[in-house]
C-alpha positions in Angstrom: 25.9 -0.9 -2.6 25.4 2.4 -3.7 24.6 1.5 -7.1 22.0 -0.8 -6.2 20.4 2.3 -4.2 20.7 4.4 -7.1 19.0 1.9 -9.7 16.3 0.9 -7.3 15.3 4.8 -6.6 15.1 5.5 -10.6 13.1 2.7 -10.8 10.1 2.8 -7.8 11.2 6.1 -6.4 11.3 5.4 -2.6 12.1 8.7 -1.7 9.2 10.2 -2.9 6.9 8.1 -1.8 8.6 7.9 1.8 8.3 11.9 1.4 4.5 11.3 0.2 3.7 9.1 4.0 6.2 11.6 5.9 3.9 14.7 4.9 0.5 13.4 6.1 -1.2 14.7 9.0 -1.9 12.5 11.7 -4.9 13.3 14.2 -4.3 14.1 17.8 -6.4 10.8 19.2 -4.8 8.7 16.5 -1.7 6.9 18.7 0.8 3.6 18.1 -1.8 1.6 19.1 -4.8 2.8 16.7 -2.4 1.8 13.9 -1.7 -1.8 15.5 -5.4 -2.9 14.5 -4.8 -2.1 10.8 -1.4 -4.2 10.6 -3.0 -6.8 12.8 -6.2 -6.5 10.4 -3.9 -6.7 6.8 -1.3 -9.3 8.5 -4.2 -11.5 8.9 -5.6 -11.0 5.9 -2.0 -12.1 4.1 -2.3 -15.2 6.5 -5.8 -16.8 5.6 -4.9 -16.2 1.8 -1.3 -17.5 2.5 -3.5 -20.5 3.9 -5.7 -21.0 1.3 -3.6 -21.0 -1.5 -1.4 -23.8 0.4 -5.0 -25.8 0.6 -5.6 -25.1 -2.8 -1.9 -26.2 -4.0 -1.9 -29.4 -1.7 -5.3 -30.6 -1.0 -7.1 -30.0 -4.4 -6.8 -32.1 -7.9 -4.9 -30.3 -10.2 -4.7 -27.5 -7.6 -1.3 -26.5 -9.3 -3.4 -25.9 -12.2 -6.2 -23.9 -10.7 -3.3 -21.4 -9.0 
């Protein structure tokens, strides 16, 4: 396992970037909540494009193609 850790980290670097997030101020009247919106806001996003690429696979001629 702990070679898997070690190739991964060469290669994207986790640490640093969790280092990168972890050292960003956050403002006083930004909460748990005010951050909920964004991930609501992106997850959606991931599900109407999830959703049209199913339409455009399934529904459309030679949608397999087109992709």
């Amino acid at each position: 396992m702990g070679f898997l850790y070690r190739w991964c980290e060469e290669r994207f670097e986790f640490q640093v970037i969790a280092d990168d997030i972890l050292a960003k101020f956050v403002p006083v009247h930004m909460n748990i909540f005010y951050c909920f919106g964004g991930i609501l806001l992106t997850s959606f996003l991931f599900h109407i494009n999830a959703r049209e690429l199913k339409v455009i696979l399934l529904q459309t001629t030679f949608g397999w193609l087109i992709r």
